[in-house]
N, C-alpha and C positions, 0 to 999 in steps of 0.2 A: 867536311864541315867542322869547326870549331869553335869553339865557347869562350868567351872571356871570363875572366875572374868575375866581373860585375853583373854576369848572368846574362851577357845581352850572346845573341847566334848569328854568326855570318857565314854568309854561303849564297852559292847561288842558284837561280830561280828554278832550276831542275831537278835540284833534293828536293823540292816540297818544301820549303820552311824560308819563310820570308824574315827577313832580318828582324830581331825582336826578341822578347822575352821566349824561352825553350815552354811549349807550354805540357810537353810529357804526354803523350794520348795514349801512349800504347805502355806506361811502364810508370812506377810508384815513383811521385815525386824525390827526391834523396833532401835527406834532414839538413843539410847545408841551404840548399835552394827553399829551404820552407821560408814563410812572411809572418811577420810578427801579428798579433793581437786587432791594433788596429786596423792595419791594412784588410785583412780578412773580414772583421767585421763592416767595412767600411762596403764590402763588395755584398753582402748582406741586407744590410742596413737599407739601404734606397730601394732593394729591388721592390718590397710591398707597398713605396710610398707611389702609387698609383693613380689614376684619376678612377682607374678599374674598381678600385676598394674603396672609394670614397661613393659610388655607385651602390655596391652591394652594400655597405654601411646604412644606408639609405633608405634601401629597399626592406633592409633588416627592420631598422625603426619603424619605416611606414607600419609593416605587418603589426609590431609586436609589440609598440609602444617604446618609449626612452628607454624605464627599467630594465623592462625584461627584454629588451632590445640590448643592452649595454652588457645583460649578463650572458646573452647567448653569444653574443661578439667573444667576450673575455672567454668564455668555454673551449667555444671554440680554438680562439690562439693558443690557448693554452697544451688542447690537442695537438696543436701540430708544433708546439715548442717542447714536446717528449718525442713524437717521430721525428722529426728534422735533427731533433737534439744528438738523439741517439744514431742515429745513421753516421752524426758529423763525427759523433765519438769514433767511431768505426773510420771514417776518413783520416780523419787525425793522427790514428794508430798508425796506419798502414800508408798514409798518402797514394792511395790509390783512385781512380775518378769511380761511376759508377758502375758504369759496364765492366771495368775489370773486378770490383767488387761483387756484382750480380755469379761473376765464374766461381767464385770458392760456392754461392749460394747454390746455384740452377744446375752448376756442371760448366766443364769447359768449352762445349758444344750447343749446348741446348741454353746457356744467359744469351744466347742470339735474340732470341726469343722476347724476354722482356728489356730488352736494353734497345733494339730497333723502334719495340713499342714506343716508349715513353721518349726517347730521339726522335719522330715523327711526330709524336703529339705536341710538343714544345713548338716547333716549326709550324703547324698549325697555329698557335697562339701565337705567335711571332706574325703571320699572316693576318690575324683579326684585329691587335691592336693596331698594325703597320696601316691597315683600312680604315682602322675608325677612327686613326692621326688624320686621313684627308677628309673622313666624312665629319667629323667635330669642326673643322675650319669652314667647309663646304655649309655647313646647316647655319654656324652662327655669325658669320662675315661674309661666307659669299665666294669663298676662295674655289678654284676647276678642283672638283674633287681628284680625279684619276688622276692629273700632273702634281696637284698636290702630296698624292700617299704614293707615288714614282717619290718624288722625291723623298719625302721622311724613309722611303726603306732604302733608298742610296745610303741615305745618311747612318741609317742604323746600321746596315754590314758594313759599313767602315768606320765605327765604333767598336765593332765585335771585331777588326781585324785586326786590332789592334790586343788582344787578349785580354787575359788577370788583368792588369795592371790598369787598363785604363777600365774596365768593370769598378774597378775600386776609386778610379776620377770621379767615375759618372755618378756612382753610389754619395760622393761624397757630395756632391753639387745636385742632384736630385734632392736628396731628401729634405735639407732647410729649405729648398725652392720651395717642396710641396707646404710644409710647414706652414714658413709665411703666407702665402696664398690663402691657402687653407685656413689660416687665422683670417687672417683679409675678409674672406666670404664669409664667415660664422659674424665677425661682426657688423658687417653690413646685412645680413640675413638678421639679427639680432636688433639691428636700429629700425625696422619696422615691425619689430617680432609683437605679438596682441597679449602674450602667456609664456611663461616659464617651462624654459625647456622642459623642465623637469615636470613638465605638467603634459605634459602628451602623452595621448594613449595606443594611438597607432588607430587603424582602420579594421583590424582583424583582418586582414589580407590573405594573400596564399600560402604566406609561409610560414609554418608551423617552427616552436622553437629548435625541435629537432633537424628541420629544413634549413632552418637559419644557422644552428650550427656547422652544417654537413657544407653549405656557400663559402662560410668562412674557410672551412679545411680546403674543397675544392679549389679555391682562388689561387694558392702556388702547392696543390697538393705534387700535381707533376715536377716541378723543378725542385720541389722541397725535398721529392724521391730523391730527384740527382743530385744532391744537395753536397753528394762528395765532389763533385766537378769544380766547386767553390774551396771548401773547406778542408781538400785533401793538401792547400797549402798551408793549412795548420801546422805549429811546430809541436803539437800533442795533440788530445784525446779531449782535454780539457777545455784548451784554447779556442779548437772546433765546435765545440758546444757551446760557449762564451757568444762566439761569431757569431752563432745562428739563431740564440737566443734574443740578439738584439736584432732580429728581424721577427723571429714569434716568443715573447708576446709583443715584443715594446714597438717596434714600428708600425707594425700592420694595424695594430690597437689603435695608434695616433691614426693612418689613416683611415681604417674603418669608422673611429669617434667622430670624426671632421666630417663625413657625408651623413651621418647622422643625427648631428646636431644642424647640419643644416637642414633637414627635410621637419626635424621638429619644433626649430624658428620659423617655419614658411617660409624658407629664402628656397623652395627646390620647386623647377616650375610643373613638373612634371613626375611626383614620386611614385608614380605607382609602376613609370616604367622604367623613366630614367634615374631612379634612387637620389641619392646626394651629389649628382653631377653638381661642382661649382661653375662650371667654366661658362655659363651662360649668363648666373651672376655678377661676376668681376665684367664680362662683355658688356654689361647691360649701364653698368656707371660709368664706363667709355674713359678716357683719358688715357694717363698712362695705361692704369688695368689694360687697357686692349694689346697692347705689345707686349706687355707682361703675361698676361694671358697663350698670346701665338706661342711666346718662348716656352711657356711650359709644358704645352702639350708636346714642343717635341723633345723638351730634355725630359718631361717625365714619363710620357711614351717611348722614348729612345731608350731608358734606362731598362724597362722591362723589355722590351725587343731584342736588347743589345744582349739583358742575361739568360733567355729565351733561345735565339740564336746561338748563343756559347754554350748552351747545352745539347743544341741539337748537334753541334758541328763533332765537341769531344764525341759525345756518343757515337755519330757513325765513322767518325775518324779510327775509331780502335777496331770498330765492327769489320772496314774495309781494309783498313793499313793502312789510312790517306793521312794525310794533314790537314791538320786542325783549320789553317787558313785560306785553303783550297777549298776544304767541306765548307767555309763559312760563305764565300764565293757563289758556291752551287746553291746548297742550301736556300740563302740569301735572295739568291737570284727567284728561286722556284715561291719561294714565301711573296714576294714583292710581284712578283708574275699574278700572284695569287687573289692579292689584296689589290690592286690594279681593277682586275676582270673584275672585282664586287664581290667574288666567292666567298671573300672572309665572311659576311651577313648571313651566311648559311650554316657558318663555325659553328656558334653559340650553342647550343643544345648538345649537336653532335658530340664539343667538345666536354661539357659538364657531364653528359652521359658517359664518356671513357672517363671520368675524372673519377668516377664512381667506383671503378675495378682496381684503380691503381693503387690506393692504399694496402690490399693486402702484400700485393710486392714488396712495401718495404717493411709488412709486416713481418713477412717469412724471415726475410734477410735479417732482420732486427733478433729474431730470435733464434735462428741460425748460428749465426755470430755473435751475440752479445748472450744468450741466454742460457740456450742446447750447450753448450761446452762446460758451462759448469756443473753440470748434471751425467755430465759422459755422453752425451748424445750429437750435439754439435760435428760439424762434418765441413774440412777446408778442400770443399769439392772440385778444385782446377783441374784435377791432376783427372776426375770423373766426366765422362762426356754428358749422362744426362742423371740427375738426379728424380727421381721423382716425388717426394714428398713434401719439398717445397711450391710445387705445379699442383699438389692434389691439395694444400692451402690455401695458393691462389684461385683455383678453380672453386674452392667450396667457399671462400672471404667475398668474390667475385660475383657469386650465385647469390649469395645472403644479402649484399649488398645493392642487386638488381632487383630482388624479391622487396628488399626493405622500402626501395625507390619506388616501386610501383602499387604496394599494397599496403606500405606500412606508412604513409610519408610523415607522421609525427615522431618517426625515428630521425636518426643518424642515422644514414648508410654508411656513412664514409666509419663512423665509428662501431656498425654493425660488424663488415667488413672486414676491417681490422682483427677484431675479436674473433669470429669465425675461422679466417683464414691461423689466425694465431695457434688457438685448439686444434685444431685438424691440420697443420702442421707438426705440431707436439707429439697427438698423436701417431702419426706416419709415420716419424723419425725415431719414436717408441719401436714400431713391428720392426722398420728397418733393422734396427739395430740389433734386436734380440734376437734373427734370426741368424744370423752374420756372427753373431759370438758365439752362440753356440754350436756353429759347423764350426769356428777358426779354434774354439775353447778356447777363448781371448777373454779375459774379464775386467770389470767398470776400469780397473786402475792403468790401463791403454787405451782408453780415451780420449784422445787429439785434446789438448788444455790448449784454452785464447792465446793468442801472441800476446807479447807484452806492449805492451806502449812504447812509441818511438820519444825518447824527449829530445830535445837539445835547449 
């Protein structure tokens, strides 16, 4: 097999690697092959522009009122634009995706472990939007549900087969799509609105501000984990942070605001369960809106499937030795199978419930790598089959965060979590180490220091 100067790969269908961009599954991007600024943010940038988060936007104001609605949205983004931030710094560095990232964490053996996780849960979600592509058409025109979301998931694995490159098409064409629309329905929700947006108080509903925070993190907590799969095409540490930034806070903000000022104009028909959905809105003034409408759900559903899929496929791609385009295939195939049968309508819960655990994961790593090494403690565990101090973080960030979800629900879990798993990794990697120096008589000053930063 061989490479052209321009990046592109030919060979044939027996290597595994279908002509196209090289997309690295098993090994750190190299700093020649990195993408500039925009391209990177551009693959970013679309993926929260959702009809998903224009929902939970919604659902947030209904509870909590405009105010304290708009401030748990902002909290929230902001939470996940310091994790996402920091992981991507970590990407940047290294261009590595995130399963090979999880091995310096977990061990070279045992990142099996959380890297299959969060590669099946993605696929999952990839399943539920691909189903709610047919059943959004099915409920508000009439369209065969099941030949409908057959189709939208044909269509999204051959988006996703296309790798990076077109991620960063779709991202680019996504997210003004959602925009204007989005504009569109705030102001036609707006020309029969009775009161100033800024005058709604919400219903008192079930979601407590804490709750509403903890929705906003959930919504790409999963993919925000793998968020090096995106970002490891960074040409630094910096850049990758830049990237991910313009999806937490600034995108997701635009999309979450748009479903939430529509449910506080009374343009939402239904907010107590279907949040800020617009898509019934623009249906309902008929005209163009209605083709405008069909198109969006499936380039703004395609965009989040497409980057969904391309998460699950890297992941198990490095897990098994496969390619990235083969996994996308399979994958593809089992997610679309899935959404087809209806299963996706049974996601919902299941999946926010794992979305619960998965922050300490990128807790440990976060501090693993970015934090423990400046202290002497930090450990580049590839070379270690299991670690265990970053598992006795996850396990106790995991436990805090199931505890906080079921008895505490005016917390954050996701940010209980976090914290929890944070401390009780800290400490672990404290006993580890001080018992290890003092049998080797090793002291602080051979302490593994961070890699440096890659620039070009």
């Amino acid at each position: 097999m061989t490479a052209t100067a321009s990046g592109t790969a030919t060979g044939s269908a027996t290597d595994g690697k279908s002509t196209g961009i090289e997309e690295f599954e098993d090994t750190a991007v190299p700093p020649e092959r990195r993408r500039g600024l925009w391209s990177v943010s551009a693959v970013w940038f679309g993926f929260p522009m959702v009809l998903t988060c224009a929902i939970f936007g919604g659902l947030i104001v209904h509870s909590l009122g405009f105010w304290v609605g708009m401030a748990a949205i902002g909290t929230g983004s902001l939470c996940l634009m310091g994790y996402v931030g920091a992981l991507s710094v970590l990407a940047g560095r290294t261009g590595k995706n995130f399963a090979l990232t999880a091995r310096e964490t977990f061990g070279r053996r045992a990142a099996v472990i959380p890297s299959a996780f969060l590669a099946t849960i993605v696929i999952g979600w990839f399943a539920f939007q691909t189903g709610m592509a047919g059943s959004i058409l099915h409920g508000s025109l009439g369209w065969h549900e099941r030949l409908t979301t057959l189709a939208a998931g044909l269509l999204f694995v051959g988006v996703t087969l296309l790798g990076i490159r077109a991620l960063s098409v779709v991202g680019m064409v996504a997210a003004p799509f959602y925009i204007v629309l989005g504009v569109v329905a705030v102001v036609l929700a707006a020309a029969e609105a009775t009161a100033p947006v800024t005058a709604y108080e919400g219903t008192g509903g079930a979601l407590s501000f804490g709750a509403s925070v903890t929705l906003v993190i959930a919504s790409f907590i999963d993919s925000g984990t793998m968020t090096a799969d995106f970002t490891r095409w960074s040409r630094n540490g910096r850049e990758a942070f830049l990237a991910a930034a313009s999806a937490f806070p600034i995108s997701q903000v635009i999309a979450l605001v748009i479903g939430g000022l529509v449910v506080a104009l009374g343009g939402a028909t239904d907010p107590s369960t279907d949040g800020g959905d617009f898509f019934g809105l623009l249906v309902e003034h008929g005209g163009l809106l209605v083709p405008l409408a069909v198109l969006f759900v499936f380039v703004n559903l395609g965009s989040v499937c497409a980057h969904c899929l391309y998460n699950g496929a890297v992941g198990w791609s490095q897990l098994t030795r496969g390619r990235m385009r083969r996994l996308t295939l399979i994958l593809g195939t089992i997610g679309t199978v899935l959404a087809v049968a209806g299963i996706w309508a049974y996601f919902e819960q299941w999946l926010n419930l794992l979305g619960v655990i998965v922050p300490p994961i990128g807790a440990v790593v976060i501090l693993d790598q970015l934090v423990l090494p400046r202290f002497g403690l930090g450990s580049r565990g590839a070379a270690t089959q299991v670690r265990w101090p970053p598992f006795a973080g996850w396990a106790a960030g995991a436990a805090a965060g199931l505890a906080t979800y079921a008895f505490a629900p005016w917390l954050s879990d996701a940010v209980v979590g976090f914290l929890v798993a944070s401390l009780v990794a800290a400490v672990a990697s404290a006993a580890e180490r001080r018992p290890r120096r003092a049998v080797a008589g090793v002291d602080d000053s051979s302490a593994p220091k961070p890699d440096k930063e890659i620039s070009v």
